[in-house]
C-alpha positions in Angstrom: 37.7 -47.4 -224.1 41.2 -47.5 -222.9 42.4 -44.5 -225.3 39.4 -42.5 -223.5 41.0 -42.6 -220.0 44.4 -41.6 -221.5 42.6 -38.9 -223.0 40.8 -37.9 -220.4 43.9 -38.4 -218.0 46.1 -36.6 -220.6 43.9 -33.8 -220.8 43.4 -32.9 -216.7 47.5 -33.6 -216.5 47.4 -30.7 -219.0 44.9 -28.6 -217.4 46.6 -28.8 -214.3 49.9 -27.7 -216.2 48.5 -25.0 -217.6 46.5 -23.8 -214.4 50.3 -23.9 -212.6 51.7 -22.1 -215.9 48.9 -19.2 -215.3 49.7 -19.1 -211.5 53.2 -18.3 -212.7 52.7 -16.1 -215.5 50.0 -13.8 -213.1 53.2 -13.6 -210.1 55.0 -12.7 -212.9 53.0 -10.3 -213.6 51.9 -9.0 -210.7 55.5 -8.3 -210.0 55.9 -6.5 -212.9 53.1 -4.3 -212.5 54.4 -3.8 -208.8 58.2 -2.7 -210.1 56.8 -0.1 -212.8 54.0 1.4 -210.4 57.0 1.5 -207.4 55.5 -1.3 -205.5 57.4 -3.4 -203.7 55.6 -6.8 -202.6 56.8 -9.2 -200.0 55.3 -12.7 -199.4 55.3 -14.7 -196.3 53.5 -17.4 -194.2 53.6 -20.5 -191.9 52.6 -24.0 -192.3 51.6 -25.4 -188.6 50.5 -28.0 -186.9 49.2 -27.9 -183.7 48.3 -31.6 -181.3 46.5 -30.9 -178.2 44.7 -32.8 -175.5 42.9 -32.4 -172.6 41.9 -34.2 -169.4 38.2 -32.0 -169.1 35.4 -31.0 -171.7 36.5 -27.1 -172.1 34.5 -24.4 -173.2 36.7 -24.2 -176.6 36.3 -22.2 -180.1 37.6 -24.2 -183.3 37.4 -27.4 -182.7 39.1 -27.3 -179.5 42.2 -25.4 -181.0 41.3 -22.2 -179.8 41.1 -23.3 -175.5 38.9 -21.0 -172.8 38.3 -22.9 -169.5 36.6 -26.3 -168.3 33.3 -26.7 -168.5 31.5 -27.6 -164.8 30.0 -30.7 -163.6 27.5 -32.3 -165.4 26.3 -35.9 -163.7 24.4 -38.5 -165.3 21.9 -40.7 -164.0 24.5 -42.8 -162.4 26.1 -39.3 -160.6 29.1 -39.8 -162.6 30.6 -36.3 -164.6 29.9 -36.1 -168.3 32.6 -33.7 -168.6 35.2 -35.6 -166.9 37.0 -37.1 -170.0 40.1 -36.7 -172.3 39.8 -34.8 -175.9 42.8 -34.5 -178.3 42.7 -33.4 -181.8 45.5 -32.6 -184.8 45.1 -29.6 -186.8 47.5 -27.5 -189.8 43.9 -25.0 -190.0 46.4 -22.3 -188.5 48.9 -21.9 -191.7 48.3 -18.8 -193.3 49.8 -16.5 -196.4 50.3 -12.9 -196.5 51.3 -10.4 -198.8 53.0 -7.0 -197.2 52.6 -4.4 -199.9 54.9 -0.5 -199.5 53.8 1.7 -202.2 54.6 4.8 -203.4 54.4 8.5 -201.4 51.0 10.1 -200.7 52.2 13.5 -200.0 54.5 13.2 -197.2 53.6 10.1 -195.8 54.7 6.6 -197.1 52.2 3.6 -197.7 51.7 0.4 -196.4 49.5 -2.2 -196.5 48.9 -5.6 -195.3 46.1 -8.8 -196.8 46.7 -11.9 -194.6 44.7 -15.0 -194.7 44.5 -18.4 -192.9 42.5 -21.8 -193.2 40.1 -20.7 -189.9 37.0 -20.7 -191.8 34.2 -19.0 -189.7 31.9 -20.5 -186.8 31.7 -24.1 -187.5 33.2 -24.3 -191.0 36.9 -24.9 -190.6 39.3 -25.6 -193.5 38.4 -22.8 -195.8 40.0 -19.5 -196.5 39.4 -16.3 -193.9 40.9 -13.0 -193.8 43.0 -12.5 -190.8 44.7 -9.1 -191.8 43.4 -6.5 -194.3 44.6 -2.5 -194.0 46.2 -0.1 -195.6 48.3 2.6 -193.5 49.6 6.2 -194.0 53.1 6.5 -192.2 54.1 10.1 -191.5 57.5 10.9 -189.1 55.6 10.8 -185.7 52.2 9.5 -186.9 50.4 7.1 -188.8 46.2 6.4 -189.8 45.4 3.0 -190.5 42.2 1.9 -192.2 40.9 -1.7 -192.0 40.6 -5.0 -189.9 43.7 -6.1 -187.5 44.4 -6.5 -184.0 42.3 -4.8 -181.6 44.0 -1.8 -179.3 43.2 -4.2 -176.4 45.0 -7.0 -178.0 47.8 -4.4 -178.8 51.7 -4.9 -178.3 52.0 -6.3 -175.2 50.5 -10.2 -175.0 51.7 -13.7 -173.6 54.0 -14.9 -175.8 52.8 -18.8 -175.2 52.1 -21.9 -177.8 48.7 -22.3 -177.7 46.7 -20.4 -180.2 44.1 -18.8 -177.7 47.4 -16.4 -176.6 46.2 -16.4 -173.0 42.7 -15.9 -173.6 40.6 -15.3 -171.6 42.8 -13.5 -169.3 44.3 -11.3 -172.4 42.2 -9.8 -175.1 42.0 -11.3 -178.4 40.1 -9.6 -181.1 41.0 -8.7 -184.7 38.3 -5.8 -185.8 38.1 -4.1 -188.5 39.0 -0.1 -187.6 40.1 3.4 -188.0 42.9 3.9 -185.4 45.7 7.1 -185.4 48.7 6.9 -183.4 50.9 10.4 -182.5 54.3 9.9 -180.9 56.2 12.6 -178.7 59.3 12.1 -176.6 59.0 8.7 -176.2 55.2 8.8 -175.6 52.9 7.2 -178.0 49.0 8.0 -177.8 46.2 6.1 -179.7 43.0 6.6 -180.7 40.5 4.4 -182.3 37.0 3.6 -183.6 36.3 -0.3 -183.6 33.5 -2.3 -185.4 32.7 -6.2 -185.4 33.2 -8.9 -187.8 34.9 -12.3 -187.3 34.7 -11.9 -183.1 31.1 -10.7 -182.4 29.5 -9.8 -178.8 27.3 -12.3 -176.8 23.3 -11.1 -176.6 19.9 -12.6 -176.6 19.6 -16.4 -175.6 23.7 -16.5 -175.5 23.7 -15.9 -179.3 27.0 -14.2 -180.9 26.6 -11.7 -183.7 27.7 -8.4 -185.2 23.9 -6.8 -185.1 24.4 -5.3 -181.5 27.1 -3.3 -182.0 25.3 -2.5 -185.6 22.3 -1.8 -184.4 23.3 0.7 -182.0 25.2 2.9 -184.8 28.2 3.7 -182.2 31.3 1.9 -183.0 33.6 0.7 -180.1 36.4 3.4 -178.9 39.9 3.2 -177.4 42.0 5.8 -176.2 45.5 4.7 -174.6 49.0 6.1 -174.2 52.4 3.8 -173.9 56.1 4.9 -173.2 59.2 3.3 -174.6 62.6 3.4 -173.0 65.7 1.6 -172.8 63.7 -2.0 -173.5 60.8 -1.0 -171.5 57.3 -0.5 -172.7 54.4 0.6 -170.3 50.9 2.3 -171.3 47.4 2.5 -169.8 43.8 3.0 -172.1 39.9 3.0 -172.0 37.7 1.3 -173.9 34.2 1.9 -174.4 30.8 0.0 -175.9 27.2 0.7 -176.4 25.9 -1.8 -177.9 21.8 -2.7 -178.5 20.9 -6.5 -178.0 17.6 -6.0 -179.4 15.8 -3.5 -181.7 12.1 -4.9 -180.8 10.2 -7.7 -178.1 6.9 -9.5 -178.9 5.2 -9.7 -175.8 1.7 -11.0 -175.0 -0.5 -8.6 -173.0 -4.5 -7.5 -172.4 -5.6 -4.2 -174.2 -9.2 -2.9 -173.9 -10.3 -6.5 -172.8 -8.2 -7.9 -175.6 -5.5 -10.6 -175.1 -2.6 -10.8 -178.2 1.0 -10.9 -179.3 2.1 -7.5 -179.8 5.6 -6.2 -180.8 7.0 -3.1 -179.8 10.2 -0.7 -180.6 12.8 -0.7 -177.9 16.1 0.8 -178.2 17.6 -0.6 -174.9 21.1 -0.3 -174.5 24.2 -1.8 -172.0 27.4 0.5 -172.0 30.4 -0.1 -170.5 33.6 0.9 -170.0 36.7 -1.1 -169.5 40.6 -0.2 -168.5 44.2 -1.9 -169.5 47.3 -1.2 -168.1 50.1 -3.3 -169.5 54.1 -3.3 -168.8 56.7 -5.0 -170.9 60.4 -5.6 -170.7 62.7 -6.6 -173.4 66.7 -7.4 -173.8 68.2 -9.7 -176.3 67.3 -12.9 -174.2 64.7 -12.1 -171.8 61.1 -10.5 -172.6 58.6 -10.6 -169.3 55.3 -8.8 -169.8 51.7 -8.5 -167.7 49.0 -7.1 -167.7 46.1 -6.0 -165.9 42.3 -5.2 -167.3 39.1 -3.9 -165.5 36.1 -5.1 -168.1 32.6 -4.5 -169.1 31.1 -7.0 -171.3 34.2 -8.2 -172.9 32.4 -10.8 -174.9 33.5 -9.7 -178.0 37.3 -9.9 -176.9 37.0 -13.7 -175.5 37.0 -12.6 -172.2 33.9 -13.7 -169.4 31.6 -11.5 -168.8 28.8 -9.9 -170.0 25.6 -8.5 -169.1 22.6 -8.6 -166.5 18.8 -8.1 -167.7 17.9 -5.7 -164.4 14.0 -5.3 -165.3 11.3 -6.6 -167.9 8.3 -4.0 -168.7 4.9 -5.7 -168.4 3.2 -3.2 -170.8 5.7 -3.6 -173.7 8.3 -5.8 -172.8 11.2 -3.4 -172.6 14.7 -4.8 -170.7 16.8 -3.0 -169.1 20.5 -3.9 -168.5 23.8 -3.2 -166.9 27.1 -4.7 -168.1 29.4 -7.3 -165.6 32.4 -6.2 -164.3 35.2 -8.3 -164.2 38.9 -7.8 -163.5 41.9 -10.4 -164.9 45.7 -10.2 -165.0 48.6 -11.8 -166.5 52.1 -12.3 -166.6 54.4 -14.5 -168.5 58.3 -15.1 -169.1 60.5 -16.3 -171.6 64.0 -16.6 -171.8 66.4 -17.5 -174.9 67.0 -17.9 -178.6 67.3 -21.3 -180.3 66.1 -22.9 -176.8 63.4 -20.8 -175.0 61.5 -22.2 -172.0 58.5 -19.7 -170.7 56.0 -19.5 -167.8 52.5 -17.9 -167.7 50.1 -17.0 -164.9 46.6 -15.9 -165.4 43.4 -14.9 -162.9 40.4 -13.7 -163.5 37.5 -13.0 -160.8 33.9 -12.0 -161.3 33.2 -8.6 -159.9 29.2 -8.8 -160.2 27.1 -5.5 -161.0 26.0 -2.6 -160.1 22.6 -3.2 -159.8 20.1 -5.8 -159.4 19.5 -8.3 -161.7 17.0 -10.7 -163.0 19.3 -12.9 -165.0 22.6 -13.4 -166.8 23.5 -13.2 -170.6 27.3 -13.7 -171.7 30.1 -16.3 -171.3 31.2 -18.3 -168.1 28.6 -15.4 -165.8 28.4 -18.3 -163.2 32.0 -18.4 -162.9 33.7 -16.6 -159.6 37.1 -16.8 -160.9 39.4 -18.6 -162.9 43.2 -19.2 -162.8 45.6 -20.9 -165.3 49.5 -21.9 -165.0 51.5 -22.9 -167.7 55.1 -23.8 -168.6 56.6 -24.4 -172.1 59.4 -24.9 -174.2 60.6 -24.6 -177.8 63.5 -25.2 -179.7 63.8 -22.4 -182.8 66.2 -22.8 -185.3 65.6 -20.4 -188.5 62.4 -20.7 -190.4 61.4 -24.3 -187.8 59.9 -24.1 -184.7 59.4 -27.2 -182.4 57.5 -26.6 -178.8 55.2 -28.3 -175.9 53.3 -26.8 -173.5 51.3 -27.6 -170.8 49.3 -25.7 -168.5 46.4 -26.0 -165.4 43.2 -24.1 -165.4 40.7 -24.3 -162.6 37.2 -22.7 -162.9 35.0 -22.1 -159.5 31.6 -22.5 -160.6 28.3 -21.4 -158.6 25.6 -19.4 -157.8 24.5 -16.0 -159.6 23.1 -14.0 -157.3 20.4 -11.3 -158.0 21.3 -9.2 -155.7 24.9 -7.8 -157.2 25.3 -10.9 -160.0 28.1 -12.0 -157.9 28.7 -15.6 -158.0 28.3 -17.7 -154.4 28.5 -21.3 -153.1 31.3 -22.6 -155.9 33.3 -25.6 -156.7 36.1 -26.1 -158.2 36.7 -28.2 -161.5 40.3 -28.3 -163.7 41.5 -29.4 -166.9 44.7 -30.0 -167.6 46.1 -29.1 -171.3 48.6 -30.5 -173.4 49.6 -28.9 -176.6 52.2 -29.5 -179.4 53.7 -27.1 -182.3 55.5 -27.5 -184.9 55.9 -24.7 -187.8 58.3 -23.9 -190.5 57.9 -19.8 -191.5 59.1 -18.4 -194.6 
């Protein structure tokens, strides 16, 4: 018996040899293949870990990793708040590997591409492998096309540079989408255009649910058009976004036909379109980088921002809705200063601008919020490849009434959560 475990044990210490060996042999090989084709591959990545607490249940994404707002009052039968209590969690989910890949001329223009994964997972299944990063891009003196999934236009150049992974979401938009987008510069000018689908961050619709079928189903992807100017450390630029999206293809309603009563479901090719603005400002020198910016929104959902949409009639003959998007407005700033020591601010607010017509009820995120507002300080030592920081910021949420008249929100209080996070990364 005993010389069947150390043959067992002998032969899974050799597998594992041998699976390392092959690992080798293919990097080897890859890199080979790479040098005779005129490839050139670079490899890079983090490990991080990320400690956070906080004093209020939040509305949160991963876990609690990825922080929104506080969630409102919620008493028990004693009239004490279920929400009013501490959270904390330790996480490394964020560590990622990617490859940057420059190939050989196509025509004129150089290539590029990018495949970056991390441990995210998707919706509740954390700890497995998702893509983060996957395009290929055409370079040409004053232009470039890029084809496939990265940061959305929205997101863009100019966002908070702060520890905790949301990256001052909700205020700033935070979206990776897979795209066509072309970018044209001219004296210092730089204008961009792109089409935008859905994947990994989907828009709200019926019964608060996310997915990618609204945009689908509607067969018009998302588009942004922006110009930005560059000069002498400073980088300003304004752009519209826009989104049709369907939240349902058919209703099942039951109505009374020639005397008879039944479930009957009908077509309906309902839309809600809107149209959002950014304007965004950035300064940079060697020690100091302070950026803000500003965005008007229509049902943002799919960019972690509030918002949504209002349901402004129901049909009684075949159960058709009708909808108009809510408007919202939020702005940002944020500061940071230094190298190897680098302490930073950031200031966010958000306020609920209602809609344009009347409305029967609310679907989105946070659409009985009036506003929000979140400070925050940090600071983090950098030294090479190792990163140490803490952060810690305020967020208040006003909570009321939705009104049917203009989907304002009325009659609020105020709740706040207070959010402690810790990082610590080594990049290579």
């Amino acid at each position: 018996m005993c010389h069947y475990f150390i043959y067992k044990y002998n032969t899974f210490i050799m597998k594992k040899k041998n699976l390392l060996l092959s690992m080798l042999i293919c990097l080897s090989a890859l890199n080979i293949m790479a040098q005779e084709k005129k490839f050139k591959i670079d490899f890079y990545g983090q490990v991080r870990t990320d400690i956070f607490y906080n004093s209020r249940a939040s509305q949160e994404m991963i876990d609690g990793l990825f922080y929104l707002y506080p969630l409102d009052k919620e008493l028990d039968a004693n009239g004490r708040d279920l929400n009013e209590r501490f959270s904390g969690n330790f996480y490394v989910l964020t560590s990622r590997l990617g490859i940057n890949i420059t190939g050989p001329k196509l025509g004129n223009a150089t290539t590029f591409a990018k495949v970056e994964g991390d441990f995210r997972g998707a919706g509740s299944n954390i700890y497995t492998i998702r893509m983060r990063h996957a395009y290929f891009q055409l370079n040409w003196s004053k232009a470039d096309l890029l084809l496939g999934q990265t940061w959305h236009p929205m997101f863009g150049e100019v966002y908070p540079k702060v520890l905790n992974l949301s990256t001052g979401a909700p205020f700033q938009p935070f979206s990776r989408a897979p795209q066509i987008r072309y970018r044209h510069s001219f004296g210092g000018f730089q204008a961009i255009g792109a089409l935008m689908w859905q994947s990994q961050f989907t828009s709200i619709g019926p019964d608060n649910v996310r997915s990618v079928n609204y945009l689908k189903n509607s067969g018009i992807p998302e588009v942004y058009v922006g110009i930005n100017y560059r000069k002498n450390g400073w980088l300003a630029g304004v752009g519209v976004e826009f989104m049709s999206m369907m939240p349902k293809t058919q209703v099942s309603i039951t109505n009374n036909l020639g005397g008879v009563t039944a479930e009957r479901t009908y077509k309906t090719k309902a839309r809600v379109t809107g149209i959002s603005y950014d304007a965004y400002v950035q300064y940079k020198s060697d020690n100091l980088l302070v950026s803000a910016k500003s965005i008007f929104g229509e049902n943002l959902t799919q960019l972690c921002m509030l918002g949504g949409y209002g349901v402004t009639s129901v049909s009684s003959l075949n159960g058709r809705e009708n909808y108009t998007p809510i408007r919202n407005s939020s702005t940002w700033i944020n500061a940071v200063y230094g190298k190897k020591w680098r302490p930073g601010i950031f200031a966010g607010y958000m306020k609920n601008l209602g809609t344009s017509e009347r409305i029967i009820r609310t679907v989105g995120l946070g659409t009985n919020i009036d506003q929000l507002t979140e400070g925050g300080v940090e600071l983090s030592y950098n030294n090479g490849p190792w990163s140490f920081g803490a952060e810690v910021t305020a967020t208040t949420a006003w909570y009321g009434t939705v009104k049917r008249d203009d989907g304002k929100v009325y009659d609020t209080n105020a709740v706040t959560n207070y959010r402690i996070v810790g990082v610590a990364s080594f990049s290579f």
